[in-house]
N, C-alpha and C positions, 0 to 999 in steps of 0.2 A: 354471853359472848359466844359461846358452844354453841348454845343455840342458832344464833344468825348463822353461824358459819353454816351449818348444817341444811338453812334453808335455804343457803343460796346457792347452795352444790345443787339439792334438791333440783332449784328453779334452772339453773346451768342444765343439766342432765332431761330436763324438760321440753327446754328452748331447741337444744340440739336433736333431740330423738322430732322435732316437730321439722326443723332446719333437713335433716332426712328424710324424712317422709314425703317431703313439698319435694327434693331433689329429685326422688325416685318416679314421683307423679309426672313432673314434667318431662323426666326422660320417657318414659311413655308418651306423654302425651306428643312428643317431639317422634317418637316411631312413626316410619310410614303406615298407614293402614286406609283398607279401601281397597274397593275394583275396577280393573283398568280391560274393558274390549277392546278386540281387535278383531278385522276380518280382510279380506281378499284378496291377492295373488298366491297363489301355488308355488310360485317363485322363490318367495321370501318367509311362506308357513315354518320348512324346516329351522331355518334360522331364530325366526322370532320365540318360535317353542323353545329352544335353545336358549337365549334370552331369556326368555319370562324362566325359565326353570331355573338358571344362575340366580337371575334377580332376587328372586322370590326366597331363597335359600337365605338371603343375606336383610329381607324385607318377608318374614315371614308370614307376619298381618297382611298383606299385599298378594289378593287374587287377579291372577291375567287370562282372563277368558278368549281362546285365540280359535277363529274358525275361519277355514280358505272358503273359497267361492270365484275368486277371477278378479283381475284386479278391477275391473269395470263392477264388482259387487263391493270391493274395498270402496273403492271412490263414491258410489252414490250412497254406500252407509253412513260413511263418515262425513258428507256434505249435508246429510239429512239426521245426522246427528243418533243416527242409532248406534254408533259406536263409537267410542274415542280415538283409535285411530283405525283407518285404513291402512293396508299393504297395499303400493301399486309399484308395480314392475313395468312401466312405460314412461314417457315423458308425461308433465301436465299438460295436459291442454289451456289455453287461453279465456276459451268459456267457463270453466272448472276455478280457474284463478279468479274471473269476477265471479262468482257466486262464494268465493269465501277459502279455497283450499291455500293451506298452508302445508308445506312440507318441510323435509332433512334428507337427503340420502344419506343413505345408510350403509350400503356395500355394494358390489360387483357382482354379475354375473352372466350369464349368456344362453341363447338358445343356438340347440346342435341339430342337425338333421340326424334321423334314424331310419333303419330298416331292420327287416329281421332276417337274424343269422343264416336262414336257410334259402336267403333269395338267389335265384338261380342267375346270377350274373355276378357274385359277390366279391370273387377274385378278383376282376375288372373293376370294380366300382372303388374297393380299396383301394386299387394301386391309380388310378387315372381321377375319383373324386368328379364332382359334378360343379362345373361351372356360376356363376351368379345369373348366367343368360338361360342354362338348363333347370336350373329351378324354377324361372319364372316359365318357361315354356310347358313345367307341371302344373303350379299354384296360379296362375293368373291367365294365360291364353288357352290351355288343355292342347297344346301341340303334340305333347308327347304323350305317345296312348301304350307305346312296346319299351319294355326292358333292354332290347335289342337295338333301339334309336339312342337310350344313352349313352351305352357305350362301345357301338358300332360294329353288331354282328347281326347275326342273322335272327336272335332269339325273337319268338312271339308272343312272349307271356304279357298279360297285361299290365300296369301300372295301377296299383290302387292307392292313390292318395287319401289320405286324411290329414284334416285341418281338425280347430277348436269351433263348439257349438257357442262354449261359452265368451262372455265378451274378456278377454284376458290380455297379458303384456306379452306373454311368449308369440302370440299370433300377430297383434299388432306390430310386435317388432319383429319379427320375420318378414311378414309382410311391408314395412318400411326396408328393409333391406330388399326388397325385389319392387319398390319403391311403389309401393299401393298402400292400401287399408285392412286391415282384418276381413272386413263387407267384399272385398272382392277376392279372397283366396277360395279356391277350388278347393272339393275333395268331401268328403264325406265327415259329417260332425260330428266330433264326441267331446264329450265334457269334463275339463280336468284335464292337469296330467295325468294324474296315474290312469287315466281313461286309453288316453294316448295310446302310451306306453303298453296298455293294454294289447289294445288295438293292435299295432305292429307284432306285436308278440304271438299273436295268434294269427297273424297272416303272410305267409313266405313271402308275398307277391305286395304288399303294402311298406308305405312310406310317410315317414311324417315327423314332426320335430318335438321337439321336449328341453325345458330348462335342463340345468345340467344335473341338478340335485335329480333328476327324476330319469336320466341316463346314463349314471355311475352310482353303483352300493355305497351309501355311505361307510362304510365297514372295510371293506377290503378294496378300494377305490377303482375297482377295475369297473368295465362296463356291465350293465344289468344282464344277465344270463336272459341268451336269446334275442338280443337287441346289438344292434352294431352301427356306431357312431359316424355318420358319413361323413366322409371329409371333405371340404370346398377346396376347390381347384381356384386357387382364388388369381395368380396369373393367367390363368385360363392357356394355359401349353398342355393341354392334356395327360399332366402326370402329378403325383403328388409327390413337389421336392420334400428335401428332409428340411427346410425351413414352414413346408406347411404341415408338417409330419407331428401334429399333436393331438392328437385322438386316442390314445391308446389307455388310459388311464386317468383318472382326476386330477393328479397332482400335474399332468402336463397340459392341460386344457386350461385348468387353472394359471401355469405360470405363459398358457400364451394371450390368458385373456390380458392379465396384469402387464405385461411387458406390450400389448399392441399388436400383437402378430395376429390374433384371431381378430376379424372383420369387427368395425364397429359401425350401426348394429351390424349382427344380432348379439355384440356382447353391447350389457348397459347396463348404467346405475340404478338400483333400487329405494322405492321412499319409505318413508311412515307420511300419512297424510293425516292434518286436521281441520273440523270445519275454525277457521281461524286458529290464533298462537293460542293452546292452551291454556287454560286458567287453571286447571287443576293440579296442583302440586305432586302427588303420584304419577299424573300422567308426564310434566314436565323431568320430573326427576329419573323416572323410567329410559326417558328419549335421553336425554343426559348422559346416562350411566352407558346409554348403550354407545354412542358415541364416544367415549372416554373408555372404562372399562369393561365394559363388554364387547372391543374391537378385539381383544386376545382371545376369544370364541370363535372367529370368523374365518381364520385360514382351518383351525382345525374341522370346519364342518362344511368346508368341500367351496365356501363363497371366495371372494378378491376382494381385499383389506382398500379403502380409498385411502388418496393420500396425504399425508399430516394435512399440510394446506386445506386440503379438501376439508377433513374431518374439523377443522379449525373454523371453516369460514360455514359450516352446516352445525356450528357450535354455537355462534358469533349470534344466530339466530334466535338461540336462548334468551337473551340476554333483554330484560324489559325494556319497551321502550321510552 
């Protein structure tokens, strides 16, 4: 009778140590793992890398391969399927939805005009800001040639505009705020923001626009050393009231995109795009996570939080059909 007992502890002690081993297999096998690409707006690079570095912390098996290029390289990567999702920082187009794009907005943000710190009209241009009608007399008809036409003295110095080479959402949606296309903004092409921003920074006499991640330090939120945030005169009374008066820092550009005050465009919502609703489990869960909790990253890294509804009904999307 010793005996038995003895064998059936044995076989108990057996059962269980196999009963453990299968539970521990499946929690693995229940881990996410896999890799998720990503590529195109500029717009939304800093954010998503943000993102993917959270994620991944908490999905460690889970590589997120993320590279910018303009959101017109998001869009036809992820429609041609070399990537799993796209970044695009514009609306969709209509064409784009029949060939298969699906998206989610994801967050807020906006493009700002620039110039550099040592432009010789600079006093003026802060305090009075430049109209929605004097921009386009830059970017779209070339009427204004002198520093001295915008804001009415006598100076001569030229106007060097620059525009994006690349096909991107900052250009496009600028360019729909002075109500045209990317194809027809004036000025001289450079590729990228940080190109831009370049660009201006190395030109007293040059002007040109940047998402906002790419014309405030993420760091110390003030604006990039050497660059100065032009402000739209958006009554168009040749002064900047203290209700247009939000340029001076991130954290205020930011609460005028949220609350409305800054033009819309050129503030707008941001996607993730795919060719059709993902199939893929990492990628679905990835988009998920960022939607839900990965929205507590988003004011801290300079973007505008969408709003519950929003985030709900860009959730709602998940959901099979």
């Amino acid at each position: 009778m010793k005996k038995i007992t003895i064998s059936a502890l044995a076989v108990a002690v057996l059962l269980w140590a196999g009963c453990g081993k299968k539970a521990r297999q499946d929690s693995q096998t229940d881990q996410l793992q896999g890799t998720i690409t990503v590529s195109g707006a500029w717009a939304l690079y800093p954010m998503v890398v943000k993102w993917a570095e959270e994620f991944q912390k908490i999905h460690p098996q889970v590589k997120i391969d993320i590279a910018a290029g303009g959101a017109g390289k998001g869009m036809a990567d992820c429609l041609a399927q070399v990537v799993d999702i796209g970044m695009v920082s514009r609306e969709i187009y209509p064409a784009e939805i029949e060939k298969g794009a699906w998206w989610v907005s994801v967050t807020k943000d906006a493009v700002v005009p620039t110039v550099n710190e040592n432009n010789p009209v600079l006093k003026d241009l802060l305090a009075k800001g430049i109209t929605r009608e004097g921009f386009i007399r830059l970017w779209i008809t070339g009427q204004t040639r002198r520093w001295g036409q915008i804001v009415g003295n006598e100076n001569a110095d030229s106007v060097h505009v620059y525009t994006r080479s690349d096909a991107c959402g900052a250009a496009q949606t600028w360019a729909e705020f002075l109500g045209k296309k990317q194809e027809d903004l004036l000025g001289v092409g450079v590729y990228g923001d940080p190109g831009l921003t370049e660009a201006v920074k190395k030109d007293a006499l040059g002007i040109g626009f940047n998402n906002i991640g790419y014309a405030y330090d993420a760091k110390t939120k003030r604006q990039i050393d050497q660059i100065k945030v032009l402000p739209i005169d958006v009554n168009g009374n040749g002064l900047i009231d203290a209700d247009e008066d939000c340029y001076g820092d991130r954290d205020k550009i930011v609460q005028a995109i949220a609350t409305g005050k800054y033009p819309s465009p050129p503030a707008r919502a941001l996607h993730l795009v795919c060719q059709g609703k993902p199939k893929n489990k990492i990628v679905l869960e990835f988009i998920r996570w960022i939607l839900t909790d990965g929205q507590k990253y988003v004011s801290e890294s300079g973007y505008i939080n969408l709003s519950d509804e929003k985030l709900q009904e860009e959730l709602e999307k998940l959901k099979a059909d």
